[in-house]
MARNU-696507 format. One record per residue: residue number from 1; x, y, z of N, C-alpha, C in turn. Coordinates in Angstrom, 2 decimals. Example, Ala and Ser with C-alpha at 12.3 -4.5 7.8 and 13.67 -1.06 7.14 Angstrom:
<nodes>
[1,[13.19,-5.69,7.80],[12.30,-4.50,7.80],[13.20,-3.30,7.80]];
[2,[12.85,-2.25,7.08],[13.67,-1.06,7.14],[12.90,0.03,7.87]];
</nodes>
This chain:
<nodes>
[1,[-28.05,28.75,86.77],[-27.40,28.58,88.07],[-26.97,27.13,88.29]];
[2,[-27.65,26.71,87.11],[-27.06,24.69,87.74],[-25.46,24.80,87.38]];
[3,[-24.95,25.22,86.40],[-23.90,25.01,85.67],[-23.06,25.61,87.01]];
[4,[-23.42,27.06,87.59],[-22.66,27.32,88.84],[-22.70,26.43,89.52]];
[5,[-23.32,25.75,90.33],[-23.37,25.22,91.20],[-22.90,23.52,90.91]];
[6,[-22.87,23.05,89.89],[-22.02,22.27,89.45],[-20.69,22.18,89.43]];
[7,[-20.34,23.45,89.13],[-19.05,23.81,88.94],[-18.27,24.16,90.53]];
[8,[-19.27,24.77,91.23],[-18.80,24.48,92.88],[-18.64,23.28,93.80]];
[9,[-19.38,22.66,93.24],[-19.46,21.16,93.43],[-18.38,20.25,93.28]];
[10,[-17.79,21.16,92.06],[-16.42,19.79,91.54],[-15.40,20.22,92.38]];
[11,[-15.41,22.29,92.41],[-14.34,22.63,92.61],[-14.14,21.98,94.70]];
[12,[-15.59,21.95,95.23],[-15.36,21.52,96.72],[-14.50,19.63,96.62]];
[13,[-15.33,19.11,95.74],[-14.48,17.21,95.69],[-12.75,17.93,95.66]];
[14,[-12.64,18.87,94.64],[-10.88,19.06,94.30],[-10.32,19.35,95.49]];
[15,[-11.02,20.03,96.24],[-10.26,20.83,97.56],[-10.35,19.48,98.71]];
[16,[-11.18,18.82,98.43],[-11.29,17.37,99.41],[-10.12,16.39,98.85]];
[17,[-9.60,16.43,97.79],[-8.63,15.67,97.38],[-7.60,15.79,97.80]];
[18,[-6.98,17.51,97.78],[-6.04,17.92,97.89],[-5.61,17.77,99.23]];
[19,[-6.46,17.94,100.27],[-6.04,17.56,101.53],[-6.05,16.22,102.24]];
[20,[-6.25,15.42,100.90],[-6.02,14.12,101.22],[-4.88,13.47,100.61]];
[21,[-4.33,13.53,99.44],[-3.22,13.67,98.43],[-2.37,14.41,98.33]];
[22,[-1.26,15.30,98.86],[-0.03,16.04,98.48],[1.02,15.00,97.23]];
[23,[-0.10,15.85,96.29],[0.43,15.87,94.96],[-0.15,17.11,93.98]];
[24,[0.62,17.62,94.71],[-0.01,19.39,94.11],[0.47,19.63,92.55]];
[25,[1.40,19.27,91.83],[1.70,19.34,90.30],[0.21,18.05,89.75]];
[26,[0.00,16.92,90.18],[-1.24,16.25,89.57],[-2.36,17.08,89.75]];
[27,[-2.72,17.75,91.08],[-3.57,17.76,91.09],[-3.64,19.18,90.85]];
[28,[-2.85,20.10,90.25],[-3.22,21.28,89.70],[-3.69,20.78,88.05]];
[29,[-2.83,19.36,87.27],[-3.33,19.28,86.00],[-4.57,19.27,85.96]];
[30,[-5.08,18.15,87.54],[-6.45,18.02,87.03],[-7.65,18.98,86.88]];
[31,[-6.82,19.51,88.45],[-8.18,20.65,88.76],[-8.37,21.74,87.10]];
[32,[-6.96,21.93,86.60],[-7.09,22.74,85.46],[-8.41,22.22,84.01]];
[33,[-8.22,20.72,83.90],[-8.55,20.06,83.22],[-10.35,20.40,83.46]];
[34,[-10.84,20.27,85.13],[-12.01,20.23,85.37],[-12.70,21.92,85.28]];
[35,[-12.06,22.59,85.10],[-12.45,24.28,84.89],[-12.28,24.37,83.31]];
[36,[-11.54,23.84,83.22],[-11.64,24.19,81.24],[-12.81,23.19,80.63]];
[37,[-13.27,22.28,81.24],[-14.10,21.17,80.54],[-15.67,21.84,81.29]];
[38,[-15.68,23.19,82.25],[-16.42,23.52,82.19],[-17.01,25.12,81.73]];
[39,[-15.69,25.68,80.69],[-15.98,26.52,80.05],[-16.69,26.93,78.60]];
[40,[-17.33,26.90,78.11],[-17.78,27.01,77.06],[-17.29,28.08,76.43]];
[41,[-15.44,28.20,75.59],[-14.95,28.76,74.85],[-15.98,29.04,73.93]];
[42,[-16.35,27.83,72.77],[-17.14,28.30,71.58],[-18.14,29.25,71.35]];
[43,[-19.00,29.07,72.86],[-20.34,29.54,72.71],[-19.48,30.97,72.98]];
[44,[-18.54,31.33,73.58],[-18.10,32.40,74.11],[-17.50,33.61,72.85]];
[45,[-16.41,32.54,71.84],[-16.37,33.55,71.00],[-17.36,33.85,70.36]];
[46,[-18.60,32.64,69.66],[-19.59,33.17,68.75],[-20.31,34.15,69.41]];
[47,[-20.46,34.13,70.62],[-21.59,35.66,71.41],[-20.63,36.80,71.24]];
[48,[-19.07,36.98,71.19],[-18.41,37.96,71.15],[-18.38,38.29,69.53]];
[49,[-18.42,37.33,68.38],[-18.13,38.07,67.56],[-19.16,38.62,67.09]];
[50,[-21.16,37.86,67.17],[-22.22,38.06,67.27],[-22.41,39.49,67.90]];
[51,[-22.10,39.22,69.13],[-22.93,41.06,69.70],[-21.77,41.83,69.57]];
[52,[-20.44,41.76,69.13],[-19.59,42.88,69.56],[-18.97,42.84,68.34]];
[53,[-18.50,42.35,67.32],[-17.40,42.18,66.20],[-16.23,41.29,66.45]];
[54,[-15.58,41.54,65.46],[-14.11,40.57,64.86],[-13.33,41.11,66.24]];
[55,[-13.01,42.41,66.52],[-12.65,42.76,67.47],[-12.30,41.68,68.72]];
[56,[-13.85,41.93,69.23],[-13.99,41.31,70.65],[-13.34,39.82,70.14]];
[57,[-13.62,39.08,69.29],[-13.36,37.75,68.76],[-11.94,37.53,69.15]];
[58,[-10.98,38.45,68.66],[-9.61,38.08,68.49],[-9.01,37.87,70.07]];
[59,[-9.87,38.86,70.79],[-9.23,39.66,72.30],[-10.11,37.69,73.06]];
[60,[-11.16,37.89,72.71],[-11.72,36.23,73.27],[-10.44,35.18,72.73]];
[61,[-10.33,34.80,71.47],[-9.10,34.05,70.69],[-7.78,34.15,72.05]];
[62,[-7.22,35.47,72.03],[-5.94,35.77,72.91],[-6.46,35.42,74.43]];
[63,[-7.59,35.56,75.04],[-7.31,34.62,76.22],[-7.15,33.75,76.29]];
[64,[-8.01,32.86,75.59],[-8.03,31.75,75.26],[-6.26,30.83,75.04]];
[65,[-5.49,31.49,74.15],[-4.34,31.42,74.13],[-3.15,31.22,75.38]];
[66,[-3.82,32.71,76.26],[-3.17,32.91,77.68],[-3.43,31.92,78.18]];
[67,[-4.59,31.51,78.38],[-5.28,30.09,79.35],[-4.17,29.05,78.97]];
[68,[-4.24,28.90,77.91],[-3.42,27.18,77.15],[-2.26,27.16,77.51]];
[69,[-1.71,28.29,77.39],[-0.39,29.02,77.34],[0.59,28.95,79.24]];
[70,[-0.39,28.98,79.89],[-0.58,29.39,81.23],[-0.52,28.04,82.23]];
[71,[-1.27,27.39,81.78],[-1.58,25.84,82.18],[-0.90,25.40,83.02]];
[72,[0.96,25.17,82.77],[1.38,24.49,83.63],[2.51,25.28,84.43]];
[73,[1.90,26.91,84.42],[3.04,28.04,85.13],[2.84,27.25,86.43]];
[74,[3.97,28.25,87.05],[3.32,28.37,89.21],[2.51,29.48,89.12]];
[75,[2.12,29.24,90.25],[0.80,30.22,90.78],[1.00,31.64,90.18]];
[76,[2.40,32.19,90.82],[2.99,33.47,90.46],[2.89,33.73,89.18]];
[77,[3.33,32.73,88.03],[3.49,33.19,87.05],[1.94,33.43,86.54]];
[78,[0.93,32.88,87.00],[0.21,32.51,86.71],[-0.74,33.42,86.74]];
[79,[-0.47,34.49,88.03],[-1.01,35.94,88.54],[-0.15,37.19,87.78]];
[80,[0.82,36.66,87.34],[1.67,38.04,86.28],[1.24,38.17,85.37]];
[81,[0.84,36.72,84.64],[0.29,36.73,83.18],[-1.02,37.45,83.23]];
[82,[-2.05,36.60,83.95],[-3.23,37.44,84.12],[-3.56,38.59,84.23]];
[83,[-2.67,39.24,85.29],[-2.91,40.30,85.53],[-2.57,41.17,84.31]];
[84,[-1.44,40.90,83.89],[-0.51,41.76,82.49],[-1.89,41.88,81.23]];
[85,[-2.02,40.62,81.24],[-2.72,40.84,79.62],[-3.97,41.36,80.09]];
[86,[-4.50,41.79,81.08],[-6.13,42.58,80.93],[-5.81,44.01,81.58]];
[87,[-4.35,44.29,82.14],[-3.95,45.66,82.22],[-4.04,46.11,81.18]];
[88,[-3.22,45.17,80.02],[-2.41,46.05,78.77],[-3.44,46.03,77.95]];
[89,[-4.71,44.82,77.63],[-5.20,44.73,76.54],[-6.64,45.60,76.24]];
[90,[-6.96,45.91,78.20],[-8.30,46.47,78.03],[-8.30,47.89,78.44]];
[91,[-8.88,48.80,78.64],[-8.98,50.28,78.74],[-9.84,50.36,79.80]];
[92,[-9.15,51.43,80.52],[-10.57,51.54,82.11],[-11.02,52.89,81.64]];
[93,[-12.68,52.68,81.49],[-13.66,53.41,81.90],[-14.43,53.29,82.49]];
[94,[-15.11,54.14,83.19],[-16.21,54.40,83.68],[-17.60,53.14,83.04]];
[95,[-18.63,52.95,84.01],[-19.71,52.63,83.94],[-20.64,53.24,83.30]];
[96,[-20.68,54.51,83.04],[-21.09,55.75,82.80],[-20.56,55.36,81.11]];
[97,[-19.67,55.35,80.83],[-18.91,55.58,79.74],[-19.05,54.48,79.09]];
[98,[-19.48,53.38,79.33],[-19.52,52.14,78.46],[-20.48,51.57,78.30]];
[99,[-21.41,51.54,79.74],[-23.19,51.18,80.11],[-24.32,52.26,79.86]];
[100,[-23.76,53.50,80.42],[-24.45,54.67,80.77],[-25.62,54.18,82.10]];
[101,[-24.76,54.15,83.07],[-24.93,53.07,84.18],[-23.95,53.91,85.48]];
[102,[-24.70,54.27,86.61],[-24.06,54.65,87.84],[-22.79,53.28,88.02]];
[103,[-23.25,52.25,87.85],[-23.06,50.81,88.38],[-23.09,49.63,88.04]];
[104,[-22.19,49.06,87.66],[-22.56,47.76,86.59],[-21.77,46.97,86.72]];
[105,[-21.73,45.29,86.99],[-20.54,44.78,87.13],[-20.67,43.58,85.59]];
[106,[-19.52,43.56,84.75],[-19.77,43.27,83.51],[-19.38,42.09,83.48]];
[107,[-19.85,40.99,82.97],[-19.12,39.29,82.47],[-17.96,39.60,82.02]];
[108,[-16.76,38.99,82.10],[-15.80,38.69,81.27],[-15.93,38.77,79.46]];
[109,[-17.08,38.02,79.25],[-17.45,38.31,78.14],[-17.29,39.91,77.36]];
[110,[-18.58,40.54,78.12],[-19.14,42.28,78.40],[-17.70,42.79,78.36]];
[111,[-16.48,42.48,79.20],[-15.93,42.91,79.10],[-14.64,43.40,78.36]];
[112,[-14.38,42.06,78.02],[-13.51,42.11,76.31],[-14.52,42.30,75.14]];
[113,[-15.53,42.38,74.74],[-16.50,42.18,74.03],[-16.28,44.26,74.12]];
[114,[-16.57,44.63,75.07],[-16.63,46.27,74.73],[-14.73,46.83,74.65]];
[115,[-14.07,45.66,75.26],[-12.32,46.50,75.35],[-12.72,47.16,76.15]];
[116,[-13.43,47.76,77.44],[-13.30,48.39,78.08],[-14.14,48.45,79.31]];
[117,[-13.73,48.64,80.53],[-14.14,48.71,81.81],[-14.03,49.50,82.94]];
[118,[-14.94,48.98,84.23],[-14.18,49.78,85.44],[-13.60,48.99,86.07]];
[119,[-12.96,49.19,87.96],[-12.26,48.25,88.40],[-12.61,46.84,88.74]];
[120,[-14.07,46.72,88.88],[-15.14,45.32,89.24],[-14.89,44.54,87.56]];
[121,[-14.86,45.38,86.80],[-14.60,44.49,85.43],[-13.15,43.81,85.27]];
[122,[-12.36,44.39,85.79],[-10.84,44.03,86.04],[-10.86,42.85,86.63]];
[123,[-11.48,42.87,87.92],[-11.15,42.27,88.68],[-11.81,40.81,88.35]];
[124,[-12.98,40.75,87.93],[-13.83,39.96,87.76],[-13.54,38.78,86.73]];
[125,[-12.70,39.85,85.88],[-12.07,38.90,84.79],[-11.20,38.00,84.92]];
[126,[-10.10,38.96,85.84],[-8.80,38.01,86.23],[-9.64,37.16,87.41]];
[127,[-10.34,36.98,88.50],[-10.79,36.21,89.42],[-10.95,34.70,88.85]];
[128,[-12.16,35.09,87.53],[-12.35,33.82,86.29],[-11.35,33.15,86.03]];
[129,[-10.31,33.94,85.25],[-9.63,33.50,84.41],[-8.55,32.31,85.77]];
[130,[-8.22,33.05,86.57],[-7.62,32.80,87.40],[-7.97,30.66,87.97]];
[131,[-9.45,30.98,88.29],[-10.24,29.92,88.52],[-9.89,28.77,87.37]];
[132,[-10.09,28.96,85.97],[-9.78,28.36,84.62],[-8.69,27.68,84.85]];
[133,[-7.68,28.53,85.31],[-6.42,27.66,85.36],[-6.13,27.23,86.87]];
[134,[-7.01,26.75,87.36],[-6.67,25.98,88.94],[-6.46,26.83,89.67]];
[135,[-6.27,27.93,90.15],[-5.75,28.23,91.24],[-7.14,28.54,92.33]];
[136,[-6.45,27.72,93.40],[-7.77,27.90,94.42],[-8.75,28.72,94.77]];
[137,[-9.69,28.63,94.50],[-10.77,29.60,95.03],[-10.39,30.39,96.25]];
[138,[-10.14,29.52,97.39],[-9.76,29.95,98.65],[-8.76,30.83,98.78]];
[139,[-7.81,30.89,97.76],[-6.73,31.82,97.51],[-7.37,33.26,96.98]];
[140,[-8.19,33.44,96.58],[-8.23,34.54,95.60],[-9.84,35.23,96.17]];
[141,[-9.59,36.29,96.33],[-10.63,37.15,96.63],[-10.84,38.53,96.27]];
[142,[-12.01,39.11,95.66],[-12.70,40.33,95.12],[-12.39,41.44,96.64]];
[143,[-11.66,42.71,96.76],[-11.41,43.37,97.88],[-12.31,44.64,97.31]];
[144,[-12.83,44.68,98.17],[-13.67,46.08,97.83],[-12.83,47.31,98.94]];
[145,[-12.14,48.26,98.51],[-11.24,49.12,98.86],[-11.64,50.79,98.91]];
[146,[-11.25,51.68,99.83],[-11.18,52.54,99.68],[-9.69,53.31,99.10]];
[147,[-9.81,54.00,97.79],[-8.00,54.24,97.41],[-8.46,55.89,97.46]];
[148,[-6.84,56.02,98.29],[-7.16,57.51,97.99],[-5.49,57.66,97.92]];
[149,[-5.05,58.73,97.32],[-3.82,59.24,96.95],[-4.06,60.87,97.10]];
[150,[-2.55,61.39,97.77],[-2.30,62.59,97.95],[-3.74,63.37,98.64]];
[151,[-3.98,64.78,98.76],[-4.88,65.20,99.47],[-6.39,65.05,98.95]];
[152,[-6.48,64.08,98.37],[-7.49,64.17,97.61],[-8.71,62.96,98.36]];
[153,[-10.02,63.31,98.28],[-10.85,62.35,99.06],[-10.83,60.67,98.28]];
[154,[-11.04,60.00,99.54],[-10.57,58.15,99.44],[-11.93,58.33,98.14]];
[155,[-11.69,57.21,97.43],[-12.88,57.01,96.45],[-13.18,55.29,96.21]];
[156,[-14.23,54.70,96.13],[-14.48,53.33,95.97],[-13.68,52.79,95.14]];
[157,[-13.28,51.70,95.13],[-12.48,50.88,94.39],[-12.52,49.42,94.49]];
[158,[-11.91,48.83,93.51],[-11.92,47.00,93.92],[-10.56,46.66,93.42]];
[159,[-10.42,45.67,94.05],[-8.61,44.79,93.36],[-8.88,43.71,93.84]];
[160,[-8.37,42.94,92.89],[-8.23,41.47,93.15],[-6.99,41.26,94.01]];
[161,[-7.37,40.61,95.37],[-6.38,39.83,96.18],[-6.14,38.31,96.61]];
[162,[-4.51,37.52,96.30],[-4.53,36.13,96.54],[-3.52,36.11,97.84]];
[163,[-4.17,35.23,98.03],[-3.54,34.74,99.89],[-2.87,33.13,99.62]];
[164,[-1.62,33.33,99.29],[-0.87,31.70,99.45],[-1.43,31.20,100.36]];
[165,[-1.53,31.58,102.05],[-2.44,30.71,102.79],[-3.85,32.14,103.48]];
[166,[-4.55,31.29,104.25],[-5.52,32.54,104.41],[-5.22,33.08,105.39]];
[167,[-4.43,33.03,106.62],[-4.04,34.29,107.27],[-2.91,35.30,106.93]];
[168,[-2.19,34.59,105.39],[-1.18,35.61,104.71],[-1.44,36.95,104.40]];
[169,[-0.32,37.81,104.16],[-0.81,39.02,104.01],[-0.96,38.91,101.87]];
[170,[-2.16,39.49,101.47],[-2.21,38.99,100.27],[-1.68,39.87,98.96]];
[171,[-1.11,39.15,97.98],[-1.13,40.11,97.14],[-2.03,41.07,95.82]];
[172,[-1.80,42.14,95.99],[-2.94,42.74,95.40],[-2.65,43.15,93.95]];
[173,[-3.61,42.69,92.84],[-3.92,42.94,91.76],[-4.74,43.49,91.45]];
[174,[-4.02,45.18,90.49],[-4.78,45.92,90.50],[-4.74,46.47,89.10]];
[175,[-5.79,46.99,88.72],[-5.79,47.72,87.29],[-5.74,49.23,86.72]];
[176,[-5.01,49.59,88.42],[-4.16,51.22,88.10],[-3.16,51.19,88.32]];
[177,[-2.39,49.74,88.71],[-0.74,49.93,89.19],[-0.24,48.23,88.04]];
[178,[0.48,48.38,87.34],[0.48,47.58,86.61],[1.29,46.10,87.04]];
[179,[2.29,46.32,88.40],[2.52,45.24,89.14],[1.56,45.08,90.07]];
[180,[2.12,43.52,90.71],[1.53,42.79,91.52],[2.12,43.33,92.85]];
[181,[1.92,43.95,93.73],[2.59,44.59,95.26],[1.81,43.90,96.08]];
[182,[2.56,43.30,97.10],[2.03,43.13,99.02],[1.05,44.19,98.91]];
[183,[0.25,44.15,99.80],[-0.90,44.77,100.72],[-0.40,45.47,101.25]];
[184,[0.84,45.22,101.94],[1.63,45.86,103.05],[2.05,47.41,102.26]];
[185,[2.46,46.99,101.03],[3.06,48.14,99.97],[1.94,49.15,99.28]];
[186,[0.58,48.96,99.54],[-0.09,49.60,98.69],[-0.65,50.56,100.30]];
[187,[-0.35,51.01,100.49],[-0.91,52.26,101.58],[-1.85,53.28,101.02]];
[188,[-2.01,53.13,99.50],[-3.39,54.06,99.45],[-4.59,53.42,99.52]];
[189,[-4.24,52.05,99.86],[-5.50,51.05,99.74],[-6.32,51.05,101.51]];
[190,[-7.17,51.05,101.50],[-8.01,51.04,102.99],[-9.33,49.40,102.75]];
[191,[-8.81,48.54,103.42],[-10.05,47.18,102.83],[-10.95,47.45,103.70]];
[192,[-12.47,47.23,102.67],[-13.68,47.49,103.81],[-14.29,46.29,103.66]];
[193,[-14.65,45.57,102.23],[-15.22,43.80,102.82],[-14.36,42.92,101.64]];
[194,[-14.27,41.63,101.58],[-13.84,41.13,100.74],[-14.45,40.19,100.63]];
[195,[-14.95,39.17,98.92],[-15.53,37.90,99.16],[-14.90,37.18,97.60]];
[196,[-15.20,35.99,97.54],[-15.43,35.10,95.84],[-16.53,34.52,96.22]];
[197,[-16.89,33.35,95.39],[-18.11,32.22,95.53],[-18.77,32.06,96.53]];
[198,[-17.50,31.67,97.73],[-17.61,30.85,99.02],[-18.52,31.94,99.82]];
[199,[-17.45,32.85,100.02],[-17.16,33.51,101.41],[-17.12,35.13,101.27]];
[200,[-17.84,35.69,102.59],[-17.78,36.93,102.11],[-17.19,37.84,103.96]];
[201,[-15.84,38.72,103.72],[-15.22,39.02,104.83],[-15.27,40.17,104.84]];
[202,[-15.39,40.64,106.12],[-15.99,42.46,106.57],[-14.67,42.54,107.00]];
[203,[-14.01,43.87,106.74],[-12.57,44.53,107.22],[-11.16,43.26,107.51]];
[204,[-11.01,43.53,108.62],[-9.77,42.58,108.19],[-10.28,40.95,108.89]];
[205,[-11.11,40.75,109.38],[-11.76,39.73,109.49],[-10.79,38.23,108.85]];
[206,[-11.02,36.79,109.90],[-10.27,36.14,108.78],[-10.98,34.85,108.99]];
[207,[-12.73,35.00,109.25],[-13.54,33.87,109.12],[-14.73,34.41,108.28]];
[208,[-15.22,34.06,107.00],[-16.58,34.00,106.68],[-18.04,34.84,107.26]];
[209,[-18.15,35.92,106.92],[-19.36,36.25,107.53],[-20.82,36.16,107.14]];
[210,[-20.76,35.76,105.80],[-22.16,35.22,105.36],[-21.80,35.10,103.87]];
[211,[-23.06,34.34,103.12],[-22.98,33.89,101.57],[-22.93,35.14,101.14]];
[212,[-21.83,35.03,100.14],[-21.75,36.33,99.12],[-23.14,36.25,98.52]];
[213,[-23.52,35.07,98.13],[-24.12,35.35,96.81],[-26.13,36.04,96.95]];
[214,[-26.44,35.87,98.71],[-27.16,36.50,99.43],[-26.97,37.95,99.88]];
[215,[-25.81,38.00,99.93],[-25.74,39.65,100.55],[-25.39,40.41,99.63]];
[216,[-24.83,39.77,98.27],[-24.67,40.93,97.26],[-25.12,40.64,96.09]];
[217,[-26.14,41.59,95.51],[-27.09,40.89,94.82],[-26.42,40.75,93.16]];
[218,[-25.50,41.90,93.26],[-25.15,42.53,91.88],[-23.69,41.03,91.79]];
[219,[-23.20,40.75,92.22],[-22.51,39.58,92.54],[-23.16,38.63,92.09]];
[220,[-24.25,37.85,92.43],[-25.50,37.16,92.13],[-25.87,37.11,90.75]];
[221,[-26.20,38.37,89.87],[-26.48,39.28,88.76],[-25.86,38.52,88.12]];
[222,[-24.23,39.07,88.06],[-23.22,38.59,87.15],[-22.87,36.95,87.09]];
[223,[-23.22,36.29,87.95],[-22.53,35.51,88.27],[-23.52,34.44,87.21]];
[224,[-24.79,34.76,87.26],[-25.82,34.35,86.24],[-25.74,34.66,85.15]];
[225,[-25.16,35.66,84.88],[-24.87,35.94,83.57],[-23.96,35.20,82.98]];
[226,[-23.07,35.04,83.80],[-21.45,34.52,83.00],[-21.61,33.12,82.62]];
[227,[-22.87,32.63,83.80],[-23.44,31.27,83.20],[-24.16,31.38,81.58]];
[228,[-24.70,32.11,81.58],[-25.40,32.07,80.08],[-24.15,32.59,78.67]];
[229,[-23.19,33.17,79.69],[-22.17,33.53,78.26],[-21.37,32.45,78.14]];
[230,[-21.20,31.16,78.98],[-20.34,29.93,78.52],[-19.62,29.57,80.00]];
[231,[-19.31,30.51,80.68],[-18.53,30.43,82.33],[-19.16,29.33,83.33]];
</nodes>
């Protein structure tokens, strides 16, 4: 947990900069610079090719790529790429089907490491990856959703949503619709709480209602984990 909390630490000085400095192209190099100098790529592929094979290795290799690759997009491009390469590259299953698990929320690692996930693995990945390459914490948040389509009953779900500012309406990234759509556009979506690191928001709420990392334990879980896989 030190390495988290280190890493929250830098990312709060960056956000103190930024509203002191409008120099948003510097200070996206840097902030990028300070998330990659706290990833541990190496340790990351050797645990992927170690517990999973050559496989997981290459799919670790190709983010890795995306990241470098990604660096000096805009934001947008920055949420197309992400989102694209863990639509196309990974397979959604079940918890059941990959853990043998009601419930499981998997590291980034776990999750290219098996090629396959549910929507908390989606989301979780791009949230990271997202973080890696600068883009604000404050922008980007885990939506825990009810989706339901045609007559059929709403069923749990998650998508990653970013807010250019925080009373914007945000856009949602999801890993059953392969674009990026407004909120406004996804009408099978129903939001019941949303949080990242910081902050954790009940319905449409648009202040903080308590520490994520207290009220959700499985959040907590992972978040320790991803520390020990290199994150």
């Amino acid at each position: 947990m030190i390495q988290i909390a280190r890493a929250l630490l830098m990312r709060w000085h960056l956000k103190r900069l930024r509203s002191l400095f409008h120099i948003s192209p510097l200070f996206a190099l840097i902030a990028f610079v300070v998330s990659l100098a706290a990833t541990d790529f190496d340790r990351m592929l050797s645990l992927a090719q170690q517990q999973y094979g050559a496989g997981a290795a290459q799919t670790v290799i190709a983010w890795r790529k995306l990241i470098d690759e990604s660096a000096s997009l805009s934001e947008s491009e920055k949420l197309n790429k992400v989102n694209a390469f863990f639509n196309r590259r990974i397979l959604y299953k079940t918890d059941w089907e990959v853990y043998n698990q009601e419930d499981y929320w998997a590291t980034p690692l776990e999750f290219m490491g098996h090629g396959a996930g549910d929507c908390e693995d989606f989301v979780i990945a791009k949230y990271m990856t997202l973080l890696i390459l600068a883009v604000p914490n404050e922008r980007l948040r885990l939506i825990y959703v009810r989706y339901k389509t045609g007559n059929t009953a709403p069923i749990a779900h998650m998508v990653l949503g970013y807010y250019a500012q925080p009373n914007d309406e945000p856009l949602i990234l999801d890993s059953l619709v392969s674009s990026i759509r407004p909120a406004s556009m996804r009408t099978d979506l129903s939001p019941v709480y949303s949080f990242n690191d910081t902050g954790l928001w009940v319905g449409g709420a648009t202040t903080s209602s308590a520490d994520p990392t207290t009220r959700l334990s499985r959040w907590r879980d992972v978040l320790d984990r991803m520390h020990k896989d290199g994150l």
